[in-house]
PDB file as gemmi writes it, atoms N, CA and C in Angstrom:
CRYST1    1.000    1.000    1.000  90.00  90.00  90.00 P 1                      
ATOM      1  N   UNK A   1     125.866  59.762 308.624  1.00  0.00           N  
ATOM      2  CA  UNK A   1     124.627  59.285 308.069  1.00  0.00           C  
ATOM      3  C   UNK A   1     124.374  60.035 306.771  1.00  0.00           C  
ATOM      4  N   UNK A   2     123.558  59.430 305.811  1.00  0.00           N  
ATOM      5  CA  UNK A   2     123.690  59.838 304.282  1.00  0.00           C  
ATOM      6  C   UNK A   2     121.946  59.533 303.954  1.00  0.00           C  
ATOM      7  N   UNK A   3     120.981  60.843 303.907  1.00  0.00           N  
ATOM      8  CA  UNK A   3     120.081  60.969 303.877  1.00  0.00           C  
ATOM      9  C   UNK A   3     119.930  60.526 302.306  1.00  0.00           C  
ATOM     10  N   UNK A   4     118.990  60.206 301.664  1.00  0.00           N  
ATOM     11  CA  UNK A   4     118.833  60.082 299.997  1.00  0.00           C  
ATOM     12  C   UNK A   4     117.765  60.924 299.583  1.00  0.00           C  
ATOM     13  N   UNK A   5     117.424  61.663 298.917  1.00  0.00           N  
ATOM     14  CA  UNK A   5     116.424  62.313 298.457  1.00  0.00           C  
ATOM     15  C   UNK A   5     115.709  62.225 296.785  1.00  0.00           C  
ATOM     16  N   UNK A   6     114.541  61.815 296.658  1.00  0.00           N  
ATOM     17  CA  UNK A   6     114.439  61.809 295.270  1.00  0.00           C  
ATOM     18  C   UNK A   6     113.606  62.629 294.881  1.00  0.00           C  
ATOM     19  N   UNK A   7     113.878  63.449 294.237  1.00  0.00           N  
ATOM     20  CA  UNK A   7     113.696  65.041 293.985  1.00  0.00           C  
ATOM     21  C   UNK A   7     113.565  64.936 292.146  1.00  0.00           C  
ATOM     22  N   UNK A   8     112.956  65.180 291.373  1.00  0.00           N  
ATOM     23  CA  UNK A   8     112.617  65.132 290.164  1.00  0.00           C  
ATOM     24  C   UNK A   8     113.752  65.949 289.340  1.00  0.00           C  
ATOM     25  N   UNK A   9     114.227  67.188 290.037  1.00  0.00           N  
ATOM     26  CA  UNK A   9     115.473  67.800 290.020  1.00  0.00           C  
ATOM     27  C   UNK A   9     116.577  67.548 290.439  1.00  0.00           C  
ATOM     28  N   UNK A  10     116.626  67.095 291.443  1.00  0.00           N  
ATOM     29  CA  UNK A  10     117.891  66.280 291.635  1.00  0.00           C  
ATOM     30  C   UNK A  10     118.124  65.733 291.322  1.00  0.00           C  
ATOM     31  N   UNK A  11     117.292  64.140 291.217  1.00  0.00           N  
ATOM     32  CA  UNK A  11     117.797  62.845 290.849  1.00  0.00           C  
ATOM     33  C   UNK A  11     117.674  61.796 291.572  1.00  0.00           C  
ATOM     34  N   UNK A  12     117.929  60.505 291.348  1.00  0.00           N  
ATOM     35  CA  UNK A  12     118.009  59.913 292.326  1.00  0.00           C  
ATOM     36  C   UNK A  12     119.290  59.029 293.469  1.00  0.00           C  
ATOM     37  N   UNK A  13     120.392  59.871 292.745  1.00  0.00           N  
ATOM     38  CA  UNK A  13     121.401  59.770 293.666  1.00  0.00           C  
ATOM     39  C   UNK A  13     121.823  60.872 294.459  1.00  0.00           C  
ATOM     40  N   UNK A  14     120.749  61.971 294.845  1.00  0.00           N  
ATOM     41  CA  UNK A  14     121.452  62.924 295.277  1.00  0.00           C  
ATOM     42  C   UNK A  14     121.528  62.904 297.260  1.00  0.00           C  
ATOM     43  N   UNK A  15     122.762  63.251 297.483  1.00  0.00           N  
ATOM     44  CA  UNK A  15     122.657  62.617 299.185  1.00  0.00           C  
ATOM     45  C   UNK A  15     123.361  64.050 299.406  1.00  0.00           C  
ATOM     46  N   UNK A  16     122.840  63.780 300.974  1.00  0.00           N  
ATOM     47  CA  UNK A  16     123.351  65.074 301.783  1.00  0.00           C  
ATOM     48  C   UNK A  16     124.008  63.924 303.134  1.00  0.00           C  
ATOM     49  N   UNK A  17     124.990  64.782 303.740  1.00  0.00           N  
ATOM     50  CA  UNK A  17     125.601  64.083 304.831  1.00  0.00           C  
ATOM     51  C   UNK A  17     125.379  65.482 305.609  1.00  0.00           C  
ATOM     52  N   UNK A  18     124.716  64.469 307.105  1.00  0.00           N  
ATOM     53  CA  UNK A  18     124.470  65.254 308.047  1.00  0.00           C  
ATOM     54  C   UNK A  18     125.138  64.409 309.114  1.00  0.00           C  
ATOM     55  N   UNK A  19     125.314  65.179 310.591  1.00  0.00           N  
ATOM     56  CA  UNK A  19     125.991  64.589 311.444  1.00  0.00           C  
ATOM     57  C   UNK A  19     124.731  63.680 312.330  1.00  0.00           C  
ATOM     58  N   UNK A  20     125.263  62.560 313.384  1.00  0.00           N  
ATOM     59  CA  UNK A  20     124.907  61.791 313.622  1.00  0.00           C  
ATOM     60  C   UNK A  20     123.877  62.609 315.022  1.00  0.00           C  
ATOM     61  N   UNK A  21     123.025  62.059 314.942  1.00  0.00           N  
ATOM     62  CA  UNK A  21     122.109  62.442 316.268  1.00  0.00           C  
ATOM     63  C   UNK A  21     121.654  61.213 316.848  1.00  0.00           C  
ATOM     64  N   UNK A  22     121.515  61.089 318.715  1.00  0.00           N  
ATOM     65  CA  UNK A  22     120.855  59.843 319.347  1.00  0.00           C  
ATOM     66  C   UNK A  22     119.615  60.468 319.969  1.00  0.00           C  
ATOM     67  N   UNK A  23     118.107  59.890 319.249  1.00  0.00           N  
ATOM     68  CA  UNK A  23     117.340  60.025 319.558  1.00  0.00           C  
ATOM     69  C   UNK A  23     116.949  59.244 320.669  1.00  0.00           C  
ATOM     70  N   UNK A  24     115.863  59.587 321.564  1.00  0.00           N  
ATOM     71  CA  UNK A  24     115.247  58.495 322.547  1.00  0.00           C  
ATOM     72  C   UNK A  24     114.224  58.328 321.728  1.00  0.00           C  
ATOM     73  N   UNK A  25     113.810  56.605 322.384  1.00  0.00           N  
ATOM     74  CA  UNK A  25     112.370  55.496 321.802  1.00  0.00           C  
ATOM     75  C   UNK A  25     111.229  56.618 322.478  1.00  0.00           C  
ATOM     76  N   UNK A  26     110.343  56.586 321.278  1.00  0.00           N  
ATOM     77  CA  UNK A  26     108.928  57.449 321.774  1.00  0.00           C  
ATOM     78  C   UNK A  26     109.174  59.191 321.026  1.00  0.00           C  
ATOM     79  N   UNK A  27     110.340  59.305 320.219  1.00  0.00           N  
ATOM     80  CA  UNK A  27     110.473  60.740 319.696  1.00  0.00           C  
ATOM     81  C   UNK A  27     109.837  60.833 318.452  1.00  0.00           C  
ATOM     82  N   UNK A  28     109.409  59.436 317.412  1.00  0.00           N  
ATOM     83  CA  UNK A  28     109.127  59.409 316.280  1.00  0.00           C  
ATOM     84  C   UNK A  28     108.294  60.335 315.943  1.00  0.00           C  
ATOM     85  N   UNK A  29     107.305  60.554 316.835  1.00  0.00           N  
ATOM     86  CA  UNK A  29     105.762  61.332 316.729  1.00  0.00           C  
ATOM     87  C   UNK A  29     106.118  62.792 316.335  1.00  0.00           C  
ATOM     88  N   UNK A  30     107.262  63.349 317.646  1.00  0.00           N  
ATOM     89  CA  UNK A  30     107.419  64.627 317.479  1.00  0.00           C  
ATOM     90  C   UNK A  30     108.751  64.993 315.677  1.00  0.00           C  
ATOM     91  N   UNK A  31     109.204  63.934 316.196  1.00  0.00           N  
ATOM     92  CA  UNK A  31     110.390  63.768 314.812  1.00  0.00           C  
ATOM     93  C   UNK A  31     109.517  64.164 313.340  1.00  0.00           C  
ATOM     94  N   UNK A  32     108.189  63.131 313.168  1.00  0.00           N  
ATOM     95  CA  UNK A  32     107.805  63.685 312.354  1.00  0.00           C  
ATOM     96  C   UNK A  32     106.923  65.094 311.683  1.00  0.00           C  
ATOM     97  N   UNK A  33     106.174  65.252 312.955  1.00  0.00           N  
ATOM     98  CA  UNK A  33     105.709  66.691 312.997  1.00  0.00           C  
ATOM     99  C   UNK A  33     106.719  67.823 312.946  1.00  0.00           C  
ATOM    100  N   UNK A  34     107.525  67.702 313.234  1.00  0.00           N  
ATOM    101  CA  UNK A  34     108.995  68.400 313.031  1.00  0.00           C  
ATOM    102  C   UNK A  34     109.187  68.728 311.098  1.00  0.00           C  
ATOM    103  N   UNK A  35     109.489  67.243 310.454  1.00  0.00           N  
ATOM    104  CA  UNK A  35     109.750  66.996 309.255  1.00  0.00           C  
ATOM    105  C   UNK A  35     108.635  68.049 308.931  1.00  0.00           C  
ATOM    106  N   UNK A  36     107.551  67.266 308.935  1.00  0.00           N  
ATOM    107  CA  UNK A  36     106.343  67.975 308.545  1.00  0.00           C  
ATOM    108  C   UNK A  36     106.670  70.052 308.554  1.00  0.00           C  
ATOM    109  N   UNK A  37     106.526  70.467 309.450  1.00  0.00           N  
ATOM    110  CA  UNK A  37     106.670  71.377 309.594  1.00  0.00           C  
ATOM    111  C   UNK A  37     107.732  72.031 308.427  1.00  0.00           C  
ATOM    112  N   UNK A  38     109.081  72.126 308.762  1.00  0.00           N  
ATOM    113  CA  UNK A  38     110.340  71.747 307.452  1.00  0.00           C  
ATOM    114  C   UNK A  38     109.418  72.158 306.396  1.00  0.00           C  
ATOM    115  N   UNK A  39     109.225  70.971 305.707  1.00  0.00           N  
ATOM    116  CA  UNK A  39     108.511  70.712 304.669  1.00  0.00           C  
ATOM    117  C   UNK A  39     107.725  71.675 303.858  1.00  0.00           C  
ATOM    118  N   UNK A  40     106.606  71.913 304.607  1.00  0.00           N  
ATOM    119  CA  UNK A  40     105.722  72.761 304.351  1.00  0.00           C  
ATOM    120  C   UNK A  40     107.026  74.275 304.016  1.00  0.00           C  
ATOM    121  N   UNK A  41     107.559  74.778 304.996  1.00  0.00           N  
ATOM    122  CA  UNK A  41     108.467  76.010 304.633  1.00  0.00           C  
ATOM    123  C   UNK A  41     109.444  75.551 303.538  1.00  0.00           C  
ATOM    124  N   UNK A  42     109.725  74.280 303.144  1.00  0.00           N  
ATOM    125  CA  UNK A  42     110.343  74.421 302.209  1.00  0.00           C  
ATOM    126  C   UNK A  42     109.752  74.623 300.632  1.00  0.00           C  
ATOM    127  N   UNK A  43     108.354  74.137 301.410  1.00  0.00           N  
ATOM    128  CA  UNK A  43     107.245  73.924 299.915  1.00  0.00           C  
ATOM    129  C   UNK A  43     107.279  75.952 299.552  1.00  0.00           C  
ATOM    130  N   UNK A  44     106.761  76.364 301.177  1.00  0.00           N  
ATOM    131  CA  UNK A  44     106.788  77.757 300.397  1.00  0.00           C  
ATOM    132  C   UNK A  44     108.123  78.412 299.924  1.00  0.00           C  
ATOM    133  N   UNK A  45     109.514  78.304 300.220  1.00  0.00           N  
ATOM    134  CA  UNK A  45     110.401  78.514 299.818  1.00  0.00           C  
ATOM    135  C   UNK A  45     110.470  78.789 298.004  1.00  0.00           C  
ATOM    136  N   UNK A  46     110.295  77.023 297.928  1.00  0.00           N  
ATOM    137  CA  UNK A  46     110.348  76.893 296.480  1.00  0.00           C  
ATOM    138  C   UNK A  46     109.316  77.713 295.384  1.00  0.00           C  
ATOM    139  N   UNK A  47     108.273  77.255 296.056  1.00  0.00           N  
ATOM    140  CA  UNK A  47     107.004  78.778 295.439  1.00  0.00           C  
ATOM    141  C   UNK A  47     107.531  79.977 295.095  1.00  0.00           C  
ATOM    142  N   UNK A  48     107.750  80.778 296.383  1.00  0.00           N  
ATOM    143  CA  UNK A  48     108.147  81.756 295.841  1.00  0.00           C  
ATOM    144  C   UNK A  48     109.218  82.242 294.900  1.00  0.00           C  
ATOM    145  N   UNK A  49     110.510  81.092 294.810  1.00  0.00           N  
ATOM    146  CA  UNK A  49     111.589  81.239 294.029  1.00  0.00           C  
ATOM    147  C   UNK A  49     110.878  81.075 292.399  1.00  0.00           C  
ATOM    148  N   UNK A  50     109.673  80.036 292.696  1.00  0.00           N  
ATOM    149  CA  UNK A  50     109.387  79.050 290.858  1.00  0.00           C  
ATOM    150  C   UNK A  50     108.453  80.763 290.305  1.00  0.00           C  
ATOM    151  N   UNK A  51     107.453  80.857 291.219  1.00  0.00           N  
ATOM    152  CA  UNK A  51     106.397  82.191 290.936  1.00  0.00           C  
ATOM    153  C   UNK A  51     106.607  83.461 291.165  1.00  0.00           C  
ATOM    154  N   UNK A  52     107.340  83.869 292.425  1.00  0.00           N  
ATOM    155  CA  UNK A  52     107.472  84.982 292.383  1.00  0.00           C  
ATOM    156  C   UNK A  52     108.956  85.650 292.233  1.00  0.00           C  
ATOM    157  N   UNK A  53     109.936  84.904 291.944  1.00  0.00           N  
ATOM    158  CA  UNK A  53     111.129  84.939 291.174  1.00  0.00           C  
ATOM    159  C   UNK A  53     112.267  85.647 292.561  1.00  0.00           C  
ATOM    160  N   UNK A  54     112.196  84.886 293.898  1.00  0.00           N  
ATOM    161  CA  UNK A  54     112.569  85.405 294.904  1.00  0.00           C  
ATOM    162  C   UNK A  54     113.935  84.672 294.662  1.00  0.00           C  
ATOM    163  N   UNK A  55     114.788  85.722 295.586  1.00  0.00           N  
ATOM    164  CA  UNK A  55     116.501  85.060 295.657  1.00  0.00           C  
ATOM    165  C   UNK A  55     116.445  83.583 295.928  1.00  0.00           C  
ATOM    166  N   UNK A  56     117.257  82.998 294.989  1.00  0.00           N  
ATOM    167  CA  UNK A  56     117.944  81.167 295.508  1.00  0.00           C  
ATOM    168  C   UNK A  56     119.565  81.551 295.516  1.00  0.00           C  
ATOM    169  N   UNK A  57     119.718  81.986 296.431  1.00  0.00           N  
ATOM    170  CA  UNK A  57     121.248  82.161 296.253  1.00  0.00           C  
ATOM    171  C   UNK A  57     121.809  81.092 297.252  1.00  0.00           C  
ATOM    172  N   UNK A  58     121.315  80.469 297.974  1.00  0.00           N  
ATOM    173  CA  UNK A  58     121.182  79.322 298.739  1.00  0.00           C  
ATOM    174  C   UNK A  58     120.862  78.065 298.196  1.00  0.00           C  
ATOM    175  N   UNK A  59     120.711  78.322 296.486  1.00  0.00           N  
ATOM    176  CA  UNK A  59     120.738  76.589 295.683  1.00  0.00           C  
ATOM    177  C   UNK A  59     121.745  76.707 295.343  1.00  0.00           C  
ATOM    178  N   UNK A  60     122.684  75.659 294.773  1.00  0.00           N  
ATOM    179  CA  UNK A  60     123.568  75.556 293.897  1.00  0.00           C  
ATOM    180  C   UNK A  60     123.167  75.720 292.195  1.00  0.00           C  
ATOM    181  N   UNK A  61     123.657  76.605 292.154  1.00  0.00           N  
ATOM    182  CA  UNK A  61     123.603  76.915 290.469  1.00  0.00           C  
ATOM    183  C   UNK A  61     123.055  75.738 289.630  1.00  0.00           C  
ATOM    184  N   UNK A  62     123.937  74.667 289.623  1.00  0.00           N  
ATOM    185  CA  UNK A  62     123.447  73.700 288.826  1.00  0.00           C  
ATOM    186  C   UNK A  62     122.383  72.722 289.035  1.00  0.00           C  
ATOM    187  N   UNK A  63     121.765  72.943 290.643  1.00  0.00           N  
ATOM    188  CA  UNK A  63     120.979  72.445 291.180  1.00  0.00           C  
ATOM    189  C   UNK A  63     119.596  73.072 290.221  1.00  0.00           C  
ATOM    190  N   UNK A  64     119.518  74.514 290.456  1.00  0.00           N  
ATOM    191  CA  UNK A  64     118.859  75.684 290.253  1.00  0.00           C  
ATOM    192  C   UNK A  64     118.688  75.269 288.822  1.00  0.00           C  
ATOM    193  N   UNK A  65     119.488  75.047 287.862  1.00  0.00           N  
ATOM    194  CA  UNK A  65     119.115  74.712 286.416  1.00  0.00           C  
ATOM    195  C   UNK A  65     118.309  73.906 286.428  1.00  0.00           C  
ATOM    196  N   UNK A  66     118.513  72.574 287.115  1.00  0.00           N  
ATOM    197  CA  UNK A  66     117.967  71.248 286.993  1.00  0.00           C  
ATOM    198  C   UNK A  66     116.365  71.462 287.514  1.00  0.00           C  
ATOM    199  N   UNK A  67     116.050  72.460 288.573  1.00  0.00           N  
ATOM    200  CA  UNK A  67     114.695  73.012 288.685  1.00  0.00           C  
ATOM    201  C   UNK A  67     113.980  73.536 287.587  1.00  0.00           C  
ATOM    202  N   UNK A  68     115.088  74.775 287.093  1.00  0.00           N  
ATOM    203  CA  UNK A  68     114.392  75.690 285.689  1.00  0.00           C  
ATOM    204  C   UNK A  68     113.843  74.528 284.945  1.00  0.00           C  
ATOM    205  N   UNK A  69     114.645  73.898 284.105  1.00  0.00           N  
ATOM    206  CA  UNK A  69     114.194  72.377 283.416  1.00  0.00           C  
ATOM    207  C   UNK A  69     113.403  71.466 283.421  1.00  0.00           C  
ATOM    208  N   UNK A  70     113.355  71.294 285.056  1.00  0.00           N  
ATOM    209  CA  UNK A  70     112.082  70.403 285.235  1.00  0.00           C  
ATOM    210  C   UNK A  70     110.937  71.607 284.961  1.00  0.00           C  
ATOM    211  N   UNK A  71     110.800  72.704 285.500  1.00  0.00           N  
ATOM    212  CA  UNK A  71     109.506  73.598 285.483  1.00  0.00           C  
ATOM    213  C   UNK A  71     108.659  73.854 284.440  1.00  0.00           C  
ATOM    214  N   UNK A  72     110.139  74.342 283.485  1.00  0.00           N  
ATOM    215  CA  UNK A  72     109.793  74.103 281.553  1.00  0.00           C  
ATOM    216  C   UNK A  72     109.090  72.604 281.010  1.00  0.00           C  
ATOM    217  N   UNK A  73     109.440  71.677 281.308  1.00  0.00           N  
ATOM    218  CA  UNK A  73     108.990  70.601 280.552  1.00  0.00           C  
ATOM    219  C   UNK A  73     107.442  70.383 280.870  1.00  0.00           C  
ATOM    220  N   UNK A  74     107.040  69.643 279.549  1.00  0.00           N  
ATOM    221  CA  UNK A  74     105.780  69.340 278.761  1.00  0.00           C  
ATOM    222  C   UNK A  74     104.808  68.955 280.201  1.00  0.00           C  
ATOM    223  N   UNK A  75     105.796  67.807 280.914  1.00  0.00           N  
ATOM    224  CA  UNK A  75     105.241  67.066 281.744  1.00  0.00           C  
ATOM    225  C   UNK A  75     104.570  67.857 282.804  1.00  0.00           C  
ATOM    226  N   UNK A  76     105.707  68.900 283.720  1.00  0.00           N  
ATOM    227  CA  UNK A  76     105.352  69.424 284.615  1.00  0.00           C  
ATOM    228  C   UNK A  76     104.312  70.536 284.224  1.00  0.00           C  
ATOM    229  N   UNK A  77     104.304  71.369 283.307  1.00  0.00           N  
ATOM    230  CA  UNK A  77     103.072  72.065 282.368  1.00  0.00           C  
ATOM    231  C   UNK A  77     101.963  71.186 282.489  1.00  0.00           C  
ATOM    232  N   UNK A  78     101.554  70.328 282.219  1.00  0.00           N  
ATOM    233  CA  UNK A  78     100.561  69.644 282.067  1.00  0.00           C  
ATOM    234  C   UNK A  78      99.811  69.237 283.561  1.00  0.00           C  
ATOM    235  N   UNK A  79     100.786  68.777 284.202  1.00  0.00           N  
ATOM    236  CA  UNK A  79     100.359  68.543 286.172  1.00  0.00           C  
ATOM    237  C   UNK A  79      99.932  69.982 286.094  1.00  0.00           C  
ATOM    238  N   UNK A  80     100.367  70.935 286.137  1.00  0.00           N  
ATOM    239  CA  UNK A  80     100.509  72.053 286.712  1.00  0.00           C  
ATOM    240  C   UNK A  80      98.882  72.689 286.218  1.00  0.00           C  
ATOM    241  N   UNK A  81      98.554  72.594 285.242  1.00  0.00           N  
ATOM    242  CA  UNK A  81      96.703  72.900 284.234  1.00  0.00           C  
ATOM    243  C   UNK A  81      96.336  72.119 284.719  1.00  0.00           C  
ATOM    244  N   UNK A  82      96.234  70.093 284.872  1.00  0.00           N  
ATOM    245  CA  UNK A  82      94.663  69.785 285.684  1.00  0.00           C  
ATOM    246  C   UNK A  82      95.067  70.121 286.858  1.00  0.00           C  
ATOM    247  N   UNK A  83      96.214  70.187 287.669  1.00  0.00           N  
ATOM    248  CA  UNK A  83      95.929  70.883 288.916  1.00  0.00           C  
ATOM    249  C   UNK A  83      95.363  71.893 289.209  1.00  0.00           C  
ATOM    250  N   UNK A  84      95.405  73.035 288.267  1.00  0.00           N  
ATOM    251  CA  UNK A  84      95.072  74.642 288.711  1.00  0.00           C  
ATOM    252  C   UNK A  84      93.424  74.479 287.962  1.00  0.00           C  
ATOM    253  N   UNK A  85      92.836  73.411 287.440  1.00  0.00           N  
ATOM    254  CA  UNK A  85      91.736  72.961 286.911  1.00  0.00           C  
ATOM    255  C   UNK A  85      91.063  72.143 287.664  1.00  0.00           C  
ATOM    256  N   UNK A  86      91.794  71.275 288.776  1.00  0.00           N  
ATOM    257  CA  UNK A  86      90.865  70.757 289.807  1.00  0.00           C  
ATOM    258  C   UNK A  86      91.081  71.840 290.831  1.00  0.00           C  
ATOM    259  N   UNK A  87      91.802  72.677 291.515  1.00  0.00           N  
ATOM    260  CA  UNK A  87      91.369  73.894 292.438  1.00  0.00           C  
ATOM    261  C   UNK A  87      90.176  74.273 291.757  1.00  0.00           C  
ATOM    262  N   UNK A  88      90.281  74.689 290.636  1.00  0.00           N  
ATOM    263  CA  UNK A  88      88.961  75.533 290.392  1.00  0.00           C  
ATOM    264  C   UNK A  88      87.119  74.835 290.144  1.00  0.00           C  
ATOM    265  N   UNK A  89      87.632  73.288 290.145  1.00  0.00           N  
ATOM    266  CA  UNK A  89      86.074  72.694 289.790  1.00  0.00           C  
ATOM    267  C   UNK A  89      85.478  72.644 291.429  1.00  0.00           C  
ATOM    268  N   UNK A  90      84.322  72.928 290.685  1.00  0.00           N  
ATOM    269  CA  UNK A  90      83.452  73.162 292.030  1.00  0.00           C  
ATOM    270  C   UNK A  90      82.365  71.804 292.016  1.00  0.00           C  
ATOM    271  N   UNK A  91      82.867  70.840 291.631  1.00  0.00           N  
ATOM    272  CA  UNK A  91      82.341  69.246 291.647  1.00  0.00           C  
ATOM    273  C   UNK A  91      84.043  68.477 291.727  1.00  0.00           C  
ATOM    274  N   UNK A  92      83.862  67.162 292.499  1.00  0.00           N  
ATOM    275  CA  UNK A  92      84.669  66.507 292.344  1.00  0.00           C  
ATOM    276  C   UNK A  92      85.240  65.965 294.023  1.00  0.00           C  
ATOM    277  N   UNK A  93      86.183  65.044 294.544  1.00  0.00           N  
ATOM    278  CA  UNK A  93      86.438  64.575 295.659  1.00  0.00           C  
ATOM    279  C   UNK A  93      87.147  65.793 296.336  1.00  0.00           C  
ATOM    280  N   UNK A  94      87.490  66.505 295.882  1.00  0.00           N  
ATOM    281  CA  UNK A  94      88.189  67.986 297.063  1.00  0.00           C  
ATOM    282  C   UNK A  94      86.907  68.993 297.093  1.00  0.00           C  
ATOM    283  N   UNK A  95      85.858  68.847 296.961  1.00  0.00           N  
ATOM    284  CA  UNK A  95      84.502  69.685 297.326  1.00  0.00           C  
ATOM    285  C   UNK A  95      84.234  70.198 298.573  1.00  0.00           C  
ATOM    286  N   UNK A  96      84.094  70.422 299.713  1.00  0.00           N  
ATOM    287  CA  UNK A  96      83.854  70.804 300.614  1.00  0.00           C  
ATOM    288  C   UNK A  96      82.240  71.161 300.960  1.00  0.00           C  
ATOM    289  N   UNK A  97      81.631  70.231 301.236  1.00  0.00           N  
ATOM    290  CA  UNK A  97      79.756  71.051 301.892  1.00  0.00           C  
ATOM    291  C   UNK A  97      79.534  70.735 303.098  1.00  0.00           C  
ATOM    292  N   UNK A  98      80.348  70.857 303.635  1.00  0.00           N  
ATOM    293  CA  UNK A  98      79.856  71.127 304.692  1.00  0.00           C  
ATOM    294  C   UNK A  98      79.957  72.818 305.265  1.00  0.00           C  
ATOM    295  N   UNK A  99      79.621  72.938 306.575  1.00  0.00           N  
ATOM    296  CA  UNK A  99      79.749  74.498 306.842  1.00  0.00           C  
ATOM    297  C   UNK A  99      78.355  74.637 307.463  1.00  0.00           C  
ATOM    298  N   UNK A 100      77.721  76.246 306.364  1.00  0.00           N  
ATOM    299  CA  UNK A 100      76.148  76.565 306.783  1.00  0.00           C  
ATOM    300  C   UNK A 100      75.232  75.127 306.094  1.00  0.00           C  
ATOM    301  N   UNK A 101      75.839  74.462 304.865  1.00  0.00           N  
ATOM    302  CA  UNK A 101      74.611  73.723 304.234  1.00  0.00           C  
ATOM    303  C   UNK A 101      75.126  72.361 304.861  1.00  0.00           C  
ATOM    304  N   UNK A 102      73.779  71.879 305.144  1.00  0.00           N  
ATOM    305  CA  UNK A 102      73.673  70.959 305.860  1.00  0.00           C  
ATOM    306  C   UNK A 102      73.496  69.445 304.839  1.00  0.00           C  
ATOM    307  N   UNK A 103      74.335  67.975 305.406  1.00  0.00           N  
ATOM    308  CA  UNK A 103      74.519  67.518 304.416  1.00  0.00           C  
ATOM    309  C   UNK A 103      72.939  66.699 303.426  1.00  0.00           C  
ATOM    310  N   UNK A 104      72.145  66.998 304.578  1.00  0.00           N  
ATOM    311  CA  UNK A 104      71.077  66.442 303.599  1.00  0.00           C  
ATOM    312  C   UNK A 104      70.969  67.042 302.086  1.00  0.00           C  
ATOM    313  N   UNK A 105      70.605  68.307 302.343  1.00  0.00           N  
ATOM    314  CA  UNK A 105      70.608  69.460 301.245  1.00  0.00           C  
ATOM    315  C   UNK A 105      71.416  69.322 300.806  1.00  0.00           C  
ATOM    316  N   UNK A 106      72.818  68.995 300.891  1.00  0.00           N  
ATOM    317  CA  UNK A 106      74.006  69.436 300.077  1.00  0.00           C  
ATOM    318  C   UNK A 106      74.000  67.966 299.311  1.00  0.00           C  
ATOM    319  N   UNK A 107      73.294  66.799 299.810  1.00  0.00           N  
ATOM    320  CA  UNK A 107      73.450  65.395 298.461  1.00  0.00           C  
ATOM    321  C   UNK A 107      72.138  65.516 297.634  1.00  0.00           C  
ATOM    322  N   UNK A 108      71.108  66.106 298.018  1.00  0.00           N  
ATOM    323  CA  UNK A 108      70.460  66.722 297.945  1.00  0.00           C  
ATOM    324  C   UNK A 108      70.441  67.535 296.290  1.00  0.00           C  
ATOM    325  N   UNK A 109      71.464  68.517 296.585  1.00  0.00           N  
ATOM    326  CA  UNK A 109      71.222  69.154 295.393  1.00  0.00           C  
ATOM    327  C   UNK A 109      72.966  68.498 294.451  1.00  0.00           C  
ATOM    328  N   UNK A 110      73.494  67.953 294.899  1.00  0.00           N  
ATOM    329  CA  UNK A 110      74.280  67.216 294.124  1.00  0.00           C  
ATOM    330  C   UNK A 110      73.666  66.229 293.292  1.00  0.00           C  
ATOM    331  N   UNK A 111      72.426  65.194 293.645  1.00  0.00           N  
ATOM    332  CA  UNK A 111      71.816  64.663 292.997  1.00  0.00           C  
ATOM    333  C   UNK A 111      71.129  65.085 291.735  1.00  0.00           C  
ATOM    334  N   UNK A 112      70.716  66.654 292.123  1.00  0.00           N  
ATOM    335  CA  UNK A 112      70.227  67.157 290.918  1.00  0.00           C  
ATOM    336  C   UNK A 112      71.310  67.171 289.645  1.00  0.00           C  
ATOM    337  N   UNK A 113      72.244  67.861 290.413  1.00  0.00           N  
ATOM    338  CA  UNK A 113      73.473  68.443 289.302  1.00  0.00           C  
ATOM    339  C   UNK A 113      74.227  67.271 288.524  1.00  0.00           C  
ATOM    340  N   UNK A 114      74.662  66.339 289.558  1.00  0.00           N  
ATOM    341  CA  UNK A 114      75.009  65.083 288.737  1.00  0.00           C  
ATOM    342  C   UNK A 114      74.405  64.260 288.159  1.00  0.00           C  
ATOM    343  N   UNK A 115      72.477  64.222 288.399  1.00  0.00           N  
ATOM    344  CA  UNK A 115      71.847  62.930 288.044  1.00  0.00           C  
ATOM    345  C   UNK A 115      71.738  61.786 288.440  1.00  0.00           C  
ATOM    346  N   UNK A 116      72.415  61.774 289.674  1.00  0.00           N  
ATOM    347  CA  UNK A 116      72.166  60.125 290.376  1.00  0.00           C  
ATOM    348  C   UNK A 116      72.176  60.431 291.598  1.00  0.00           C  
ATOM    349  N   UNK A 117      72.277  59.680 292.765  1.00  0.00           N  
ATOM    350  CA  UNK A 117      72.913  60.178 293.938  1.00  0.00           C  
ATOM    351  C   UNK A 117      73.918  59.751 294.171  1.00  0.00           C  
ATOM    352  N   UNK A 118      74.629  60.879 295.381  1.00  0.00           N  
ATOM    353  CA  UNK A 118      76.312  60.734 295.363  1.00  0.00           C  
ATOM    354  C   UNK A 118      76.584  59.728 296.009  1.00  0.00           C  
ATOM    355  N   UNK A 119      77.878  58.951 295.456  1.00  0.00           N  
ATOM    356  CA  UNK A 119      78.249  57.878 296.773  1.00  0.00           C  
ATOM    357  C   UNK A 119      79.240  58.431 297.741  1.00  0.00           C  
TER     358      UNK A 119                                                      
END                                                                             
């Protein structure tokens, strides 16, 4: 079996061959919480290699370029500022009020700050 991955660094022909596994009907659920899981450790993997400059001696060299490259370019710079610019706004759809303030108060004083009320 020949997984495909499209990876901004890789490409979009890049395949891995893994060996064949027979799942039973009804595994999908755990299959994907599985992926999921993966995932997330691979997300921190890559973090620490892009930010905190940890060993990849486990990429392939030329793989590893094709990361440096993407990281450098205009494009990914640019995701990378309104992203680290929407973490930091304290208005907008990733807001969080709930907690101690209760939501009356919390549309409440959003109405003030924005001028209308929120939808």
């Amino acid at each position: 079996m020949k997984l495909r991955f499209f990876g901004p660094a890789l490409g979009p022909h890049a395949t891995l061959q893994v060996k064949r596994f027979k799942f039973h009907r009804g595994d999908e659920a755990n299959m994907c919480k599985a992926w999921e899981i993966r995932m997330v450790k691979a997300w921190g993997l890559m973090h620490n290699i892009h930010e905190k400059g940890a060993p990849h001696h486990w990429i392939p060299d030329d793989i590893f370029r094709r990361y440096e490259e993407y990281w450098r370019s205009p494009e990914y710079q640019a995701m990378r500022r309104a992203n680290k610019a929407n973490r930091a706004s304290s208005t907008g759809g990733s807001l969080h009020t709930g907690g101690s303030t209760i939501y009356p108060a919390a549309a409440k004083k959003m109405a003030t700050e924005i001028g209308r009320d929120p939808t």
